[in-house]
Backbone as JSON Lines, residues from 0, in Angstrom:
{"i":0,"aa":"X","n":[0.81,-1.2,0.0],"ca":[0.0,0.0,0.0],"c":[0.85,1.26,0.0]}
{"i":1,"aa":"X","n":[2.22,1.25,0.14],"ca":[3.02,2.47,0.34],"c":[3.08,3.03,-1.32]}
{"i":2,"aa":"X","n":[3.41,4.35,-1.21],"ca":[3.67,4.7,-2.15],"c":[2.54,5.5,-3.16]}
{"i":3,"aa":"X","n":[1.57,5.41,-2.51],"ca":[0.34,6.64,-2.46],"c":[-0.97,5.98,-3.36]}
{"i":4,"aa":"X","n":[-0.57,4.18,-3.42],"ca":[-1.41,3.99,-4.67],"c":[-2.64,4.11,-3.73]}
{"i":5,"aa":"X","n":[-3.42,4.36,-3.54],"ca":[-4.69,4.25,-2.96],"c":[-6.19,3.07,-3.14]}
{"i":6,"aa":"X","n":[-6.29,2.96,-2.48],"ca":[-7.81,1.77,-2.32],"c":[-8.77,2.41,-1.61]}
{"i":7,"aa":"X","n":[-9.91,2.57,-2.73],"ca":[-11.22,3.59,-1.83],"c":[-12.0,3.07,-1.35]}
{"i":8,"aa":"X","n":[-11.7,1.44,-1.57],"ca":[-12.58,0.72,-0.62],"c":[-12.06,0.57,0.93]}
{"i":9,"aa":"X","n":[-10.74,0.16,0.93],"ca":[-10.39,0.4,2.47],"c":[-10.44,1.63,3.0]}
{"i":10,"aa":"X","n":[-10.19,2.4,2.26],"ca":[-10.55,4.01,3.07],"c":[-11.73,3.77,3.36]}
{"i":11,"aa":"X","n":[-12.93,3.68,3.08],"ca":[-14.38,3.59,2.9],"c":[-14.27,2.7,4.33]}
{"i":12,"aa":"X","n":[-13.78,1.23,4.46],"ca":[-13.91,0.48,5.65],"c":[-13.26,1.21,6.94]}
{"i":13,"aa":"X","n":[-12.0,1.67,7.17],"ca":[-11.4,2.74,8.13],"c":[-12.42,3.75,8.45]}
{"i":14,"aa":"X","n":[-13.18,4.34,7.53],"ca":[-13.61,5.16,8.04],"c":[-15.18,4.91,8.82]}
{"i":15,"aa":"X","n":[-15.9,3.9,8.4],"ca":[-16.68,3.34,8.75],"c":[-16.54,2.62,10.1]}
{"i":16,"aa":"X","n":[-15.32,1.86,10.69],"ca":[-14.93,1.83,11.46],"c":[-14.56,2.63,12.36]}
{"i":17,"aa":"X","n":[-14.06,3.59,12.09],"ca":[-13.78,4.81,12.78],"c":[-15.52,5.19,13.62]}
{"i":18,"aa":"X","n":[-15.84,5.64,12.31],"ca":[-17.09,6.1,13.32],"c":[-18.11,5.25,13.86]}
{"i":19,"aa":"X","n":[-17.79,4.01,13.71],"ca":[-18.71,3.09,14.51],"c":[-18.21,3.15,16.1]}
{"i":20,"aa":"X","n":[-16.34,3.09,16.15],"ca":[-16.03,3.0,17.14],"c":[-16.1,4.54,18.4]}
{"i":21,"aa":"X","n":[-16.05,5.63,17.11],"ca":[-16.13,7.14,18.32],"c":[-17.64,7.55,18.37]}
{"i":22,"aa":"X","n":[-18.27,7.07,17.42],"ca":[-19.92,7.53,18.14],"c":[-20.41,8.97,16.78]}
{"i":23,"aa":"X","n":[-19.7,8.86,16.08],"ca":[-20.12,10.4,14.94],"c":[-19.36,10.16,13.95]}
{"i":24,"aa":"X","n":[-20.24,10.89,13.35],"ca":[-19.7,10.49,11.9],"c":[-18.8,11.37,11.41]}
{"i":25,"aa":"X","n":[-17.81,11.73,10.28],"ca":[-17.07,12.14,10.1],"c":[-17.62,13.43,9.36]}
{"i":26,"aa":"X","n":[-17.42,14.6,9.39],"ca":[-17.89,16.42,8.43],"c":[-17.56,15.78,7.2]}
{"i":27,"aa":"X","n":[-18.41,16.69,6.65],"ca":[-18.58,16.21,5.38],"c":[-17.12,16.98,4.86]}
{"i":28,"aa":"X","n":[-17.41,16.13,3.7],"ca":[-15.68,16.7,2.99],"c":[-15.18,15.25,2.73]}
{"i":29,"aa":"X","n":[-13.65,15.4,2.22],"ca":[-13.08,13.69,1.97],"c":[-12.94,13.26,3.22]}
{"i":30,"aa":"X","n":[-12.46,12.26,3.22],"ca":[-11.69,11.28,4.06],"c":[-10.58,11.74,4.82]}
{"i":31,"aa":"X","n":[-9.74,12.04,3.98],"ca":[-8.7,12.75,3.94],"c":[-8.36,14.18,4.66]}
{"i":32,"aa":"X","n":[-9.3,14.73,4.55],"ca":[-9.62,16.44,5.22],"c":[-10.2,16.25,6.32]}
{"i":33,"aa":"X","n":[-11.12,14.64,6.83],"ca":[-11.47,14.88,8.2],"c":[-10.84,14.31,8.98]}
{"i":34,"aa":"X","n":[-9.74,13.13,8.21],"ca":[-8.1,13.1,9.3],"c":[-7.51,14.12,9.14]}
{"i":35,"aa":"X","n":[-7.44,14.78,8.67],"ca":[-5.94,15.94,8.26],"c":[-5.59,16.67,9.77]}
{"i":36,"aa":"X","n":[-6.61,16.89,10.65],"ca":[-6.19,17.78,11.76],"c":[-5.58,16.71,12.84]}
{"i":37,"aa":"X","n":[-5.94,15.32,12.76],"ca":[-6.06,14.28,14.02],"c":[-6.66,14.61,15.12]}
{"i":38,"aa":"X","n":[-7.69,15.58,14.96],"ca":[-8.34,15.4,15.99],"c":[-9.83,13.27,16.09]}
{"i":39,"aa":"X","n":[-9.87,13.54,15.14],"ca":[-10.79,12.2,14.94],"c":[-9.91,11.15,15.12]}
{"i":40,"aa":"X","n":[-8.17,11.27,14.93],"ca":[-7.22,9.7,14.88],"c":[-7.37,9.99,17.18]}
{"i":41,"aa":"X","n":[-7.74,10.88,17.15],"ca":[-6.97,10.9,18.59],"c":[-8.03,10.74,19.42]}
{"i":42,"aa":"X","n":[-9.0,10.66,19.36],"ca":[-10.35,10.08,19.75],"c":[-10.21,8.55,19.89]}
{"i":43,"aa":"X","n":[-10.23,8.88,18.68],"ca":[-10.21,6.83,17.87],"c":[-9.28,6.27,18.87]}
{"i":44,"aa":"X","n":[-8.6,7.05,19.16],"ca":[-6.94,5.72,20.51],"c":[-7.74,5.99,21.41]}
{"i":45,"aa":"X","n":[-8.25,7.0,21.61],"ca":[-8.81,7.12,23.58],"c":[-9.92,6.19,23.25]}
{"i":46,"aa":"X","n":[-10.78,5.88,22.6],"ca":[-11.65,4.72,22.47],"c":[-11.32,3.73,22.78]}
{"i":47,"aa":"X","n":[-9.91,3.32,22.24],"ca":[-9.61,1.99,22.5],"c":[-8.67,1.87,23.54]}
{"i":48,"aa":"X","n":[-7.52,3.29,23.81],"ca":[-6.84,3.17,24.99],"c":[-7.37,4.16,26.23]}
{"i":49,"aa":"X","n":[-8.39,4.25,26.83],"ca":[-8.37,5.34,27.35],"c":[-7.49,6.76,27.65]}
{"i":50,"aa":"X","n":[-7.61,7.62,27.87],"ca":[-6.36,8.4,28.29],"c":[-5.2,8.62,27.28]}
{"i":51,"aa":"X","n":[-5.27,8.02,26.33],"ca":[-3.98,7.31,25.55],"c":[-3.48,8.86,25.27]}
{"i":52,"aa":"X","n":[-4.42,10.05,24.98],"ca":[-4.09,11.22,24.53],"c":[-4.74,12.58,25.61]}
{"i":53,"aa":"X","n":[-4.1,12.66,25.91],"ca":[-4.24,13.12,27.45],"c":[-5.16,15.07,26.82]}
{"i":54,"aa":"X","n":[-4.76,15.87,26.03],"ca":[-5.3,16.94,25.43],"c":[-4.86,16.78,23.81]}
{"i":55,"aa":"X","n":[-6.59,16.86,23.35],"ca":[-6.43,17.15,22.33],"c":[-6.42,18.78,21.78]}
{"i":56,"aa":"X","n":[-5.62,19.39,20.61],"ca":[-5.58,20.44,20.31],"c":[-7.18,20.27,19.04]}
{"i":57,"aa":"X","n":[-8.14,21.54,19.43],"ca":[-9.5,21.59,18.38],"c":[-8.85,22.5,17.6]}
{"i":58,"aa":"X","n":[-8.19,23.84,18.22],"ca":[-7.84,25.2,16.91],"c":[-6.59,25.09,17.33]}
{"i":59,"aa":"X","n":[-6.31,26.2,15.87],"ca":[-4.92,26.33,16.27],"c":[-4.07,26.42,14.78]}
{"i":60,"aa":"X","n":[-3.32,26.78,14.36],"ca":[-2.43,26.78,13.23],"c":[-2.09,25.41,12.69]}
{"i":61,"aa":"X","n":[-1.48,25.21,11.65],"ca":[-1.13,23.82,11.18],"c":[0.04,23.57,12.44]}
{"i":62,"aa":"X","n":[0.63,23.79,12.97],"ca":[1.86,23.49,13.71],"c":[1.34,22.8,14.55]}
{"i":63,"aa":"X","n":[-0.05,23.81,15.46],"ca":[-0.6,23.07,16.6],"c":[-1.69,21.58,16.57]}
{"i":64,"aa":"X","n":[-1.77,21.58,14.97],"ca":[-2.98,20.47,15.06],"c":[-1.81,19.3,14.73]}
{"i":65,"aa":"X","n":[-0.54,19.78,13.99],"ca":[0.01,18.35,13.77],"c":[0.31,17.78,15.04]}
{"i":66,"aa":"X","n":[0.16,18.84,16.13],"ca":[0.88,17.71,17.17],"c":[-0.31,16.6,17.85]}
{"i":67,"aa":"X","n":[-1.58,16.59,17.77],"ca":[-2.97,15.87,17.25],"c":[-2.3,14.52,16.79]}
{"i":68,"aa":"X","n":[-1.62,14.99,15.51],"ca":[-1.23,13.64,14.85],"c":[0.17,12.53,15.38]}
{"i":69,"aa":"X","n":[1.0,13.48,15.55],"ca":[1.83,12.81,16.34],"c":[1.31,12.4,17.54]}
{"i":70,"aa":"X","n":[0.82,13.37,18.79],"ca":[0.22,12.34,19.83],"c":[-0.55,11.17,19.23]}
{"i":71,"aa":"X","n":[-1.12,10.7,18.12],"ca":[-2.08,9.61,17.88],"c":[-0.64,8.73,17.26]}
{"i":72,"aa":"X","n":[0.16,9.0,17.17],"ca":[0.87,8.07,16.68],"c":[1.56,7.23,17.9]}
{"i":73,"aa":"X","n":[2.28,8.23,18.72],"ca":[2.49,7.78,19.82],"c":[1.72,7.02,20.91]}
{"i":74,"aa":"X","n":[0.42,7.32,20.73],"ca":[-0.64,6.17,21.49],"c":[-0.61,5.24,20.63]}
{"i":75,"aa":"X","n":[-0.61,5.18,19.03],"ca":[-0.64,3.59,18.14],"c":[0.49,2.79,18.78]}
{"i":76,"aa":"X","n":[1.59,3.53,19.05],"ca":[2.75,2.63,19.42],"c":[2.99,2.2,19.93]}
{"i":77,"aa":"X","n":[2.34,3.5,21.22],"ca":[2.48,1.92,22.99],"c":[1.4,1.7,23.03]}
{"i":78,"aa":"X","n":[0.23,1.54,22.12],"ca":[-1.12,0.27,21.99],"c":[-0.27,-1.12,21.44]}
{"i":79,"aa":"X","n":[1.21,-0.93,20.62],"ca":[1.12,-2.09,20.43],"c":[1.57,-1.71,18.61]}
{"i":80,"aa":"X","n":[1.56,-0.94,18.0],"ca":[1.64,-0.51,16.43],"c":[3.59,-0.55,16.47]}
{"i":81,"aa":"X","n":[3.43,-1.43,15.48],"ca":[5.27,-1.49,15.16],"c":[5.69,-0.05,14.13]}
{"i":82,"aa":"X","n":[6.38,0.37,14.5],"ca":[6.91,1.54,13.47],"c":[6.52,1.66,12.13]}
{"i":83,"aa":"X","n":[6.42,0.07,11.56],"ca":[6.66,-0.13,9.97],"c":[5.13,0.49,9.28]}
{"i":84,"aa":"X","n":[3.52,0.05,10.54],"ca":[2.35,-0.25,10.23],"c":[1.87,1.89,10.4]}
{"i":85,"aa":"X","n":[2.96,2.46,11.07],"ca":[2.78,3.78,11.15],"c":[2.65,4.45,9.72]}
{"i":86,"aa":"X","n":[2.33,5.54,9.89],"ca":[2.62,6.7,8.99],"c":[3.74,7.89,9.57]}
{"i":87,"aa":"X","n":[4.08,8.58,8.31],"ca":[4.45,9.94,8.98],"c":[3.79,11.2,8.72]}
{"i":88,"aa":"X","n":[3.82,12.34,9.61],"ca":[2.63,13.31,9.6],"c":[2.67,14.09,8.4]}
{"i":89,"aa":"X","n":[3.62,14.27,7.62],"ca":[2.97,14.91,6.45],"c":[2.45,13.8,5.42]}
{"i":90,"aa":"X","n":[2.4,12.46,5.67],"ca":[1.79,11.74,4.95],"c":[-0.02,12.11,4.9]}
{"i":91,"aa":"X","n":[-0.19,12.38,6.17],"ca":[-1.86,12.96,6.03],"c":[-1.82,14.65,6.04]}
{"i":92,"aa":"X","n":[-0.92,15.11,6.85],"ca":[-1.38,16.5,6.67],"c":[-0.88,16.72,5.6]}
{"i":93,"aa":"X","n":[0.09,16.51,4.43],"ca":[0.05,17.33,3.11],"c":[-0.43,16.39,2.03]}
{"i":94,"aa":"X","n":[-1.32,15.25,2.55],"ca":[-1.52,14.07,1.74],"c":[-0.73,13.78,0.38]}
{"i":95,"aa":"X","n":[0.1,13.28,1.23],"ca":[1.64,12.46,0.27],"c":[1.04,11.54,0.22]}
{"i":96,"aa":"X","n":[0.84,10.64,1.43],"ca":[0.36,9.17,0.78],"c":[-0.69,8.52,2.02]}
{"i":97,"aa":"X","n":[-1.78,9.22,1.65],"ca":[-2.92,8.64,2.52],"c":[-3.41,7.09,2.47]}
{"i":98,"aa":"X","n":[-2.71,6.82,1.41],"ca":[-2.9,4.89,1.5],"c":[-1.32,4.86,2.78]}
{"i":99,"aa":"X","n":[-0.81,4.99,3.36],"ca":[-0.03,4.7,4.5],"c":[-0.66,4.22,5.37]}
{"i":100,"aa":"X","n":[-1.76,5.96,5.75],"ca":[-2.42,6.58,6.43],"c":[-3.75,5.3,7.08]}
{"i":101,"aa":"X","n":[-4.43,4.83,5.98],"ca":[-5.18,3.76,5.67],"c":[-4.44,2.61,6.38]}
{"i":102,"aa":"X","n":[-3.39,2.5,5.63],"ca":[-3.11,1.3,6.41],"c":[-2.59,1.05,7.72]}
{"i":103,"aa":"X","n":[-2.18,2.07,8.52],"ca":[-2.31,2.4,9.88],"c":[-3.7,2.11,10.53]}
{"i":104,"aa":"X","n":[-4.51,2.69,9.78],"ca":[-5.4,2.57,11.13],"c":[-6.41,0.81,10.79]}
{"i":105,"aa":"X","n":[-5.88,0.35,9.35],"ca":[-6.38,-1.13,9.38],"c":[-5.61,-1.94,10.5]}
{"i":106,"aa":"X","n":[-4.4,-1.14,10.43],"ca":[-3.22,-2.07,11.79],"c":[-4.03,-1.98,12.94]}
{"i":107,"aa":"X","n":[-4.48,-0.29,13.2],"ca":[-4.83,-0.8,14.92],"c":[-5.97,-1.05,14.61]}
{"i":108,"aa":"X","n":[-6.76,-1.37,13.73],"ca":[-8.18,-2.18,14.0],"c":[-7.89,-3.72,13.97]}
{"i":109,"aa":"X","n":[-6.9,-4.04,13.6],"ca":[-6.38,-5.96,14.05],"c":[-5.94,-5.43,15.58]}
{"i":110,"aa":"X","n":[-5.03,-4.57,15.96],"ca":[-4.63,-4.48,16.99],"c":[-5.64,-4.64,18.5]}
{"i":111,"aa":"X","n":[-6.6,-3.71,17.94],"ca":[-7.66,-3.59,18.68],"c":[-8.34,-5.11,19.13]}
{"i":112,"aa":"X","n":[-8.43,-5.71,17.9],"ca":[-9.02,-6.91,18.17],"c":[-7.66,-8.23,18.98]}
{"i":113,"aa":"X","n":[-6.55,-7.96,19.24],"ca":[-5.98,-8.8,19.53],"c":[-6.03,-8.57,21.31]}
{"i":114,"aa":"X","n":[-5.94,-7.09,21.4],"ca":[-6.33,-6.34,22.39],"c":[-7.96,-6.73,23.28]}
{"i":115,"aa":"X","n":[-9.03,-7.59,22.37],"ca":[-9.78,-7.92,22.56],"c":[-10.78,-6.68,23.05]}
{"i":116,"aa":"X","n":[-10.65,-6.05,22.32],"ca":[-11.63,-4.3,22.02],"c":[-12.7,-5.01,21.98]}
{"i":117,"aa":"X","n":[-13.89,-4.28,23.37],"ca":[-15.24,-4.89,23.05],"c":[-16.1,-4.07,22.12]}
{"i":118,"aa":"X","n":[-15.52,-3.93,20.86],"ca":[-16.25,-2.7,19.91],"c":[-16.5,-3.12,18.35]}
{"i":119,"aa":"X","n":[-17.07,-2.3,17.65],"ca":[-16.83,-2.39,16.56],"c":[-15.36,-3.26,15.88]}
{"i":120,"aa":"X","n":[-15.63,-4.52,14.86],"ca":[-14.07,-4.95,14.28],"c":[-13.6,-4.33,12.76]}
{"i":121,"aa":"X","n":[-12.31,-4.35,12.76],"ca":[-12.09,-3.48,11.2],"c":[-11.38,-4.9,11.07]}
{"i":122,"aa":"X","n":[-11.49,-5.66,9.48],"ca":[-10.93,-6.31,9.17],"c":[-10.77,-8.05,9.51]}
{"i":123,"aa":"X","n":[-10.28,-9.24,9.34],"ca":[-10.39,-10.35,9.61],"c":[-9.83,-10.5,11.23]}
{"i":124,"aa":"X","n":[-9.78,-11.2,11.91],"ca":[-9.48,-11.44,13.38],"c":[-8.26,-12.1,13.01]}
{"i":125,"aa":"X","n":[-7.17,-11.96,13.96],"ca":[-6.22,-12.22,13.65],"c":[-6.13,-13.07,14.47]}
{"i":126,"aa":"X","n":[-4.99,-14.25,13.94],"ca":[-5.22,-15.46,14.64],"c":[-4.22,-15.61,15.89]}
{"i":127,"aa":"X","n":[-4.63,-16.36,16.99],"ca":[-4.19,-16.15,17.62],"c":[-2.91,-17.21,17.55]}
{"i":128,"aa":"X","n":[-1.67,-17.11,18.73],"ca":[-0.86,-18.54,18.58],"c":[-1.32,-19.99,19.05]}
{"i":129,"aa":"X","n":[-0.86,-20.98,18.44],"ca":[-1.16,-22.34,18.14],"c":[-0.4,-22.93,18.94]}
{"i":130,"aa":"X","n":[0.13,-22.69,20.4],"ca":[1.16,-23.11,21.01],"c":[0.59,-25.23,21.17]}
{"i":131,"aa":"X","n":[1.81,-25.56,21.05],"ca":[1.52,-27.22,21.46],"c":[2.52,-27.65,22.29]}
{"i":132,"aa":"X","n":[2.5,-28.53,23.33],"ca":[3.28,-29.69,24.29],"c":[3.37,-30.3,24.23]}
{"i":133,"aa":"X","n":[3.99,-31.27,23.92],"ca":[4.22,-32.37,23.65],"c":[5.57,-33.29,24.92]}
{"i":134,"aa":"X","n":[4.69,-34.5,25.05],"ca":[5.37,-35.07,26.2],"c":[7.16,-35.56,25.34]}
{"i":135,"aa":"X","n":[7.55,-36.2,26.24],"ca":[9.02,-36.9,26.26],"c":[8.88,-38.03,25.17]}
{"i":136,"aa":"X","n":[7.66,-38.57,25.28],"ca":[7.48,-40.02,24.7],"c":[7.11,-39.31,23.65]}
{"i":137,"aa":"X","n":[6.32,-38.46,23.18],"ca":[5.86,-37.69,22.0],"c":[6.9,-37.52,21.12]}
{"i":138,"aa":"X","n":[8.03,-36.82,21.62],"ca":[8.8,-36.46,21.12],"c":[9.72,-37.39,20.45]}
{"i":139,"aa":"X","n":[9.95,-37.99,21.41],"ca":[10.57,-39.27,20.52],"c":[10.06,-40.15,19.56]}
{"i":140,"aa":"X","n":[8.73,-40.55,20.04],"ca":[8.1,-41.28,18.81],"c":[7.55,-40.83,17.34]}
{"i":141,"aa":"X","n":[8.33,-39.45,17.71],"ca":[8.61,-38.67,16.22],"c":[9.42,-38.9,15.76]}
{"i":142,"aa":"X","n":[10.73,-38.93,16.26],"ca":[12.2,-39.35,15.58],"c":[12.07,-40.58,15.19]}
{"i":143,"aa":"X","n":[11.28,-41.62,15.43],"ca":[11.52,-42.85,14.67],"c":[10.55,-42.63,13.73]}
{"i":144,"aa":"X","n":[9.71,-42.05,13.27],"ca":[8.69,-42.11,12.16],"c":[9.5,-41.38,10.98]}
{"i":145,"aa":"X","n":[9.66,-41.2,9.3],"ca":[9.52,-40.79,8.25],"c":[8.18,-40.46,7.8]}
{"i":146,"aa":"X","n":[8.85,-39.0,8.04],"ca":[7.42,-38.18,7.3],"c":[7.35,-38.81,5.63]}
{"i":147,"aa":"X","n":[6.29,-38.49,4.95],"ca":[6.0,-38.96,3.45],"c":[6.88,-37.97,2.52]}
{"i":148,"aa":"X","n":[7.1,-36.69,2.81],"ca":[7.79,-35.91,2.4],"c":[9.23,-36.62,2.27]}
{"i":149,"aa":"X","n":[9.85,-36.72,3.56],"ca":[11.18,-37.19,3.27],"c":[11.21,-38.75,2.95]}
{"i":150,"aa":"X","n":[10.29,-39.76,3.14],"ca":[10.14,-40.74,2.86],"c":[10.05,-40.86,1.31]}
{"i":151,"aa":"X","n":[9.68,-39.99,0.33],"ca":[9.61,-40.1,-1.26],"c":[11.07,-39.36,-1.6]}
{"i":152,"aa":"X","n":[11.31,-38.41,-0.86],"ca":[12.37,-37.68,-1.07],"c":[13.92,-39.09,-1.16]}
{"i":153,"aa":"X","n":[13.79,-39.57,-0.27],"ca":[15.14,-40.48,0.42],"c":[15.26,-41.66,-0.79]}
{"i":154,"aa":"X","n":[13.39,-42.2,-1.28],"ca":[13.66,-43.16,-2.38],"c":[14.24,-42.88,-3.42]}
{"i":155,"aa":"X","n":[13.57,-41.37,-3.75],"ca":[14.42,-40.73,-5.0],"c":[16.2,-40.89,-4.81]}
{"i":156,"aa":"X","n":[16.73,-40.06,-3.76],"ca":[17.98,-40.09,-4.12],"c":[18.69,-41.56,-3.53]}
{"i":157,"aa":"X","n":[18.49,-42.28,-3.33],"ca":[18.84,-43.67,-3.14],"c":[19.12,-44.09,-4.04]}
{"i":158,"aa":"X","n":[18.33,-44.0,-5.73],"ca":[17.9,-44.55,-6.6],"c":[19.18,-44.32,-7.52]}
{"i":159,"aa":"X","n":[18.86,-42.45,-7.05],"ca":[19.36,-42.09,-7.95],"c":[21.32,-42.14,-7.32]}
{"i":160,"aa":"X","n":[21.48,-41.99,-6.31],"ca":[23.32,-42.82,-6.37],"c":[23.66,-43.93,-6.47]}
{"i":161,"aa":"X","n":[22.67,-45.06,-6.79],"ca":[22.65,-46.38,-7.17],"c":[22.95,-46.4,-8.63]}
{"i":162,"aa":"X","n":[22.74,-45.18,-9.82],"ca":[23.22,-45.26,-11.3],"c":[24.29,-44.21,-11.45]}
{"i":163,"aa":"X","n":[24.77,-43.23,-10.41],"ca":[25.77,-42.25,-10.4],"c":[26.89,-43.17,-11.17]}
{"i":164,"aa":"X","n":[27.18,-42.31,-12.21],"ca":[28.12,-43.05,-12.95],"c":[28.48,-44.05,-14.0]}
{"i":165,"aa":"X","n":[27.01,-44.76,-14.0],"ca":[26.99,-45.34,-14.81],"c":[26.47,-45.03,-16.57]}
{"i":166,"aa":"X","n":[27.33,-45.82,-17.36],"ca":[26.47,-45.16,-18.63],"c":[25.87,-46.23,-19.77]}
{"i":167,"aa":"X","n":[25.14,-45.77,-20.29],"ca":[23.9,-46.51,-20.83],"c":[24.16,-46.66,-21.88]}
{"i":168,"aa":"X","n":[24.43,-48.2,-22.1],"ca":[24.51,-48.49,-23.83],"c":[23.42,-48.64,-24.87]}
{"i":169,"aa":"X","n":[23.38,-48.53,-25.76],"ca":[21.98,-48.49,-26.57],"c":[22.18,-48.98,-27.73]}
């Protein structure tokens, strides 16, 4: 998604999500223009982290609303958002590449759900780990079995250093 190509269907789902999870819908205008201040990204974390953004800035010059956006970034991060799933702030405030933007907030809507957010879900549930135990005797009575994989694998080359070398008269 980097690189500004855009998908107006996931924007369309983010934002739908969005306002399922803060309670209002977004001013009319794009997508794009009703993140641009972060006042709506910085809601969206206190929804899911309380507190996460302790004052939001409503007015104020472009200087004062980007910091809106950076505080929402900094709550994505200690919610749990790896650097990579971030954006950076002139990615929405001078919309360089609002597919980033998008895909940030699809991150913390898996996040949310791993977090076990009793809210609105954005996206498939992410799975959880498959941890297994296995006893002493388990373990071993693996080492004597051949999987089918290496069991076809082993006939093949058996076969085949049984003619290494040899050559075929005709």
């Amino acid at each position: 998604m980097s690189g500004g190509k855009r998908n107006p269907e996931l924007d369309k789902e983010a934002q739908q999500w969005i306002e399922a999870v803060i309670g209002e819908k977004f001013p009319s205008g794009s997508y794009d223009d009703a993140l641009k201040d972060g006042i709506i990204l910085c809601k969206l974390i206190n929804k899911l982290q309380p507190g996460s953004v302790a004052k939001i800035c409503t007015q104020g010059g472009g200087f004062k609303l980007r910091e809106n956006v950076s505080a929402f970034q900094n709550a994505a991060r200690a919610y749990g958002l790896p650097d990579a799933e971030l954006f950076q702030t002139v990615d929405l405030f001078e919309k360089r590449n609002i597919a980033q933007v998008t895909q940030c907030i699809h991150a913390l809507g898996r996040q949310a759900q791993r977090k076990n957010f009793n809210g609105p879900s954005l996206g498939p549930k992410m799975a959880d780990a498959n941890v297994r135990e296995f006893t002493e005797e388990q373990l071993r009575a693996g080492q004597n079995t051949v999987g089918l994989l290496n069991d076809g694998m082993n006939k093949g080359a058996s076969q085949a250093g049984q003619n290494f070398g040899l050559t075929r008269h005709i």
